[in-house]
N, C-alpha and C positions, 0 to 999 in steps of 0.2 A: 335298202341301204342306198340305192341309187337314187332314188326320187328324194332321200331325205337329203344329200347332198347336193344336188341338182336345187333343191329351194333354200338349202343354207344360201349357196352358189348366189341364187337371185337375189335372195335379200342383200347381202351384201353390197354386189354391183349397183342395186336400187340404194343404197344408200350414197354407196359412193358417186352416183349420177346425181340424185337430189344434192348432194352436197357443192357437184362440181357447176351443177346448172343453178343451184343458189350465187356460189361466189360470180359464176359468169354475169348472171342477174345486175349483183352487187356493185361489181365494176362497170358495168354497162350502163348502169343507173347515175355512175358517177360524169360519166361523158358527155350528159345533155346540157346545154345549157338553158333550157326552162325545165321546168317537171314532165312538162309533153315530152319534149323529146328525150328524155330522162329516161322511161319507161318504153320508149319505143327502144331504143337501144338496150335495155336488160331485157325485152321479151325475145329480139331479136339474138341475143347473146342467150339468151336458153336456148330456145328452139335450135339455135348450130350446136348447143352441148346435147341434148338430144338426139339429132338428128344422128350424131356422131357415136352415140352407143347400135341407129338401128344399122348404117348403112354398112358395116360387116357383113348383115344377113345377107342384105342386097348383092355384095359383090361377091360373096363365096357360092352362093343361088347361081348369078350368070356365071361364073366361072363354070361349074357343074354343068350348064344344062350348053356350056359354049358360046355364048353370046357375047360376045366380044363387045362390041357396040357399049350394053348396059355395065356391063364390066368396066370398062374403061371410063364412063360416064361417073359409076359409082366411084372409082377411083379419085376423081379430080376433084368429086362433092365432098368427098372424105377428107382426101389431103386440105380443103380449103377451108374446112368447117374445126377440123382439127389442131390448125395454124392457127388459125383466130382462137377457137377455145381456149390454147396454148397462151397465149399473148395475155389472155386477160385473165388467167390464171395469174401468170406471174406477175402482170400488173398487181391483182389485189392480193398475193401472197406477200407480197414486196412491202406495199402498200402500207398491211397490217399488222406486217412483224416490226418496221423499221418505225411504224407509228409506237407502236407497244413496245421496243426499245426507247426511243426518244422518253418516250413519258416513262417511263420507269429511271434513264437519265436526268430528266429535269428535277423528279423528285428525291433522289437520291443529290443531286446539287443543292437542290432547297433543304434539306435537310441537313446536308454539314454545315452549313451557310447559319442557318439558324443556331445550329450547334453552338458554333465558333461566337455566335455573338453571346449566348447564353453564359460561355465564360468566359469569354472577356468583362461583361457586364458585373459575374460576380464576381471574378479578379478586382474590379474598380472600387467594391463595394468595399472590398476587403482590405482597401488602401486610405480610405474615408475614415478620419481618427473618431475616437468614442464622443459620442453628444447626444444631449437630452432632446427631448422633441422638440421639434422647431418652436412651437407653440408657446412652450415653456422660455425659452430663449427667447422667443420675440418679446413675450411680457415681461421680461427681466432689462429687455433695450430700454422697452416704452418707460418704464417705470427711473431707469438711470435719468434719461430724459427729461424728466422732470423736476432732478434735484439742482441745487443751488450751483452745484459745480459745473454743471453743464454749459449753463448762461454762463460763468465766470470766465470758462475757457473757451468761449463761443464754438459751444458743440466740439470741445478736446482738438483745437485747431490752435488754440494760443498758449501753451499750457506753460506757466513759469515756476510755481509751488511745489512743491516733494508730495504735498496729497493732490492736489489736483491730479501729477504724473501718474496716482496711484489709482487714481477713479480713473484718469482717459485708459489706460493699463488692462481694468479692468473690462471697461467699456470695448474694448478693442477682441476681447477675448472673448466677448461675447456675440460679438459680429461675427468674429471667424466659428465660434459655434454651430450658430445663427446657418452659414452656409455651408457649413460640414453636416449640417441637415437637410437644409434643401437638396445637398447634393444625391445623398443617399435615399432620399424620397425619388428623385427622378431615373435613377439606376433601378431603385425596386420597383417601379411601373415598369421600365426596361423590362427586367428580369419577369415580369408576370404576362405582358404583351408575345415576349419570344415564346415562354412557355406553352400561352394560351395557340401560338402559332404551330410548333410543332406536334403538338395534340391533335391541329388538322393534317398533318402529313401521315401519309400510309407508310406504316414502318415497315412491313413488308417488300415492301417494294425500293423502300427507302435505304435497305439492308443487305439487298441483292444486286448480283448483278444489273445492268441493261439487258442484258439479251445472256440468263444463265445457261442455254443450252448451249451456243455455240462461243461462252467463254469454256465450257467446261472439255467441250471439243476442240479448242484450239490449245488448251493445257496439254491434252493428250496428244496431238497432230504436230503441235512445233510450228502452227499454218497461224496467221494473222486473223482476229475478231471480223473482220469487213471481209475476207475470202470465206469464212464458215458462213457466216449470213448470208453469202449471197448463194454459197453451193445449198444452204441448207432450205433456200427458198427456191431453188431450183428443182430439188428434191422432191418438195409436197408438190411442186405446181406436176411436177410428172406423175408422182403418184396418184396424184386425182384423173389426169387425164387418160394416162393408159388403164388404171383401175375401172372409170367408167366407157371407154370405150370399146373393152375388149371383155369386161368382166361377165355380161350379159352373155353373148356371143361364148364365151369358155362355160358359162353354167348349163345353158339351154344345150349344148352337148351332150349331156346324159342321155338325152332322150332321144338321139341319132334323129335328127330333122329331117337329114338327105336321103335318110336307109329307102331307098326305094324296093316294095315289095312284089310280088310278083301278080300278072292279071290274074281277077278274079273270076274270070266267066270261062267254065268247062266246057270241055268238047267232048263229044262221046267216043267210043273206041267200042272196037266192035268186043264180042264176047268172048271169043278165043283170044286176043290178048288179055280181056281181063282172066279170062280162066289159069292164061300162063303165069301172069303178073301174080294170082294165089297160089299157086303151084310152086313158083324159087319164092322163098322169102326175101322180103325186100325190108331192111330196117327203117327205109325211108317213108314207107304207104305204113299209114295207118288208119285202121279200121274204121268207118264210120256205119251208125246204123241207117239203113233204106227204108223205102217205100214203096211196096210194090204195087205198080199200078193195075189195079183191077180190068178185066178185058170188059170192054163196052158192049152192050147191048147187041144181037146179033152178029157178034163177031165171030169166026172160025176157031170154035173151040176144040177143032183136033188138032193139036200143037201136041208138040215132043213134050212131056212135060222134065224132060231130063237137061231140056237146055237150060242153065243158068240166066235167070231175067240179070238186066243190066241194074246198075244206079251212078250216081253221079260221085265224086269223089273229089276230095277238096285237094284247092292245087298245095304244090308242097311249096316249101319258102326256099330261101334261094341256096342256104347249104345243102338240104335236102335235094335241089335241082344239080347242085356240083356233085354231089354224090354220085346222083345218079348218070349225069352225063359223061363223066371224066373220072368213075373208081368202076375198078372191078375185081372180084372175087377172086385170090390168088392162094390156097394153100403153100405154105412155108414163104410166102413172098411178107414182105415189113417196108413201111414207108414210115421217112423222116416226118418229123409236126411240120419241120422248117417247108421241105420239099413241096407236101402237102399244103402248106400256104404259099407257097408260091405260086403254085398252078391254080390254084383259088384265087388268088390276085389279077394272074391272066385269061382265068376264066370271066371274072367280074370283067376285066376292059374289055373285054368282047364283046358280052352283055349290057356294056357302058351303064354298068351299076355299081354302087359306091362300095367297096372291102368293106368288112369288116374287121376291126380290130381284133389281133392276133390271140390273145385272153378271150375274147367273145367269140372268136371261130372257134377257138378249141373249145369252148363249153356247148357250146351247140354242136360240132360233130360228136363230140363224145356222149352226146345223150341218141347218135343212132345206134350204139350197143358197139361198137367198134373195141375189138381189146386193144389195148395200152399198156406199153411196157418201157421202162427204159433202160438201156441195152448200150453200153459203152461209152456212159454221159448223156448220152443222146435219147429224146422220147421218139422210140418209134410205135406207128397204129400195126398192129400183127394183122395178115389174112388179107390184106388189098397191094392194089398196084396200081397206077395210074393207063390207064386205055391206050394203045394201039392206034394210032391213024386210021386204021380202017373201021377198025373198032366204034371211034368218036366221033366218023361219018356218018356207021347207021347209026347211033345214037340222037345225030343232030338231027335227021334225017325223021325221026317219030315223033308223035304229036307231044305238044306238052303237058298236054289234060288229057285223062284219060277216065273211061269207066270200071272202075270194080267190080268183078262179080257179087252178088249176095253171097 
């Protein structure tokens, strides 16, 4: 379960680094003024969002091992790599939301704009009195035109007769026709031009808000559209940076990077301690099988054969070494868990070895068979006690490898 959270963990952080070392890219890219220096600034603008998820390891490593110096070093690369990351986060957070507002404003303009002419146009149409097609109208001028009364009244300009008034009359009614058609032929291009226009507008977008998330958050907040955008782009530019700076660093945790273990190379002990060492049970030694070296060619084969041959025994890990140096055997005696990690705590800074976490201690002492009870709210371990001063002198006082008897 741990390792499968520990790579959930990663992947994550790796995303959210790829994402925050892209946009850094992205705006960094924006700042050059040829394409050369275009990409030298996004690769430089990566490489700080990178460097900025590894340099936690760096500085949590010298802190540990004391090194002030690389410590303090990583600190300054950090803070300076992380400011810049920062800056150009919210550059292109800023950048992209306030772009993707605008253009979702402009089309949302262009579209009632268009609206608005749409029916005005067919308001106009709708005021244009009834007439035949222009066409028909025209040939009905042409043809006026060419009768007798026309020339008489030179062209319905002199008109003195009761029929002449009757034909210029008519003549006149068919002019106004005439442009009660034109009119309405240039309105319904209108009308088909606007239509064909908002057909290209995204109605989507057209339809919404500019920026739907922080009008819908300033509904609820009572706070103005331009403070929501800018707290909201404040927001992701920190979510990306603290996400990929620290994400990595919080996942690779699982696997205690620091836990330093204890040395591996034994030393012998003579055979009366291991005889005693089998003699009290110890929950902390556990049995391994030897190999007993055969005696060499002309060797002094009258030996005791009642003494116990030696073997080597693997060293124990560091609860197992608290155990043994700092518990002891105490009929009707009971120790707190709490108590118990504490002196586990000051036993580690003595040892200048990293604690383990309180959940991980307790599951690791409670597999050296220690009973466990819990007795007035409180868990305490039954049958130990923590050692005596004089006690935890000889204890420090003997080797820390030792050999087992067979």
């Amino acid at each position: 379960m741990r390792h499968a959270l520990g790579v959930l963990g990663i992947l994550a952080a790796g995303v959210l680094l790829a994402v925050s070392a892209a946009m850094n890219w992205r705006f960094g890219l924006s700042l050059g003024r040829t394409e050369l220096d275009g990409q030298i600034y996004g690769a430089a603008s990566a490489a700080a969002d990178c460097l900025k998820a590894l340099v936690p390891f760096f500085l949590f490593a010298a802190i540990k091992n004391k090194a002030w110096s690389q410590a303090a070093a990583s600190l300054v690369v950090w803070t300076v790599v992380t400011a810049y990351s920062l800056t150009s986060a919210f550059g292109h957070a800023a950048l992209n939301r306030f772009d993707v507002a605008g253009e979702r404003a402009h089309e949302k303009t262009l579209y009632e704009n268009l609206s608005a002419d749409l029916a005005r146009a067919k308001e106009q149409l709708g005021w244009v009195p009834q007439h035949r097609p222009a066409g028909t109208v025209q040939a009905e001028i042409d043809a006026a035109k060419n009768e007798r009364r026309w020339a008489s009244t030179s062209g319905c300009t002199d008109v003195t007769a009761s029929k002449s008034r009757t034909f210029c009359e008519g003549y006149h009614a068919l002019v106004s026709e005439l442009a009660s058609a034109e009119q309405a032929s240039v309105l319904e291009t209108r009308i088909a031009e606007v239509q064909t226009q908002l057909g290209k507008v995204d109605s989507s977008k057209a339809m919404t808000e500019a920026d739907p998330q922080a009008a819908v958050i300033a509904k609820i907040t009572g706070f103005d559209v331009d403070k929501i955008q800018l707290a909201m782009t404040l927001f992701i530019a920190l979510l990306l940076e603290i996400g990929s700076g620290f994400g990595m660093y919080i996942a690779f945790s699982q696997w205690r990077l620091y836990e330093r273990q204890s040395p591996a190379a034994p030393i012998l002990a003579s055979a009366s301690t291991a005889a005693a060492a089998v003699a009290v049970p110890n929950p902390a030694v556990v049995p391994v099988p030897v190999a007993i070296e055969k005696p060499r060619s002309g060797a002094n084969d009258n030996i005791n054969k009642s003494i116990v041959p030696q073997r080597l025994v693997a060293p124990e890990n560091d609860v197992e070494r608290f155990y043994k140096e700092r518990i002891e055997t105490q009929d009707g005696s009971s120790l707190t868990a709490t108590a118990l990690y504490e002196d586990y705590c000051a036993w580690c800074e003595e040892q200048q070895k990293e604690p383990l976490a309180l959940p991980t201690f307790g599951r690791d002492f409670g597999e050296l068979g220690i009973q466990k009870a819990k007795i007035a709210g409180r868990v305490r371990y039954i049958g130990i006690a923590l050692r005596s001063g004089a006690a935890l002198e000889e204890v420090k006082n003997t080797p820390a490898f030792k050999v087992q008897a067979a």
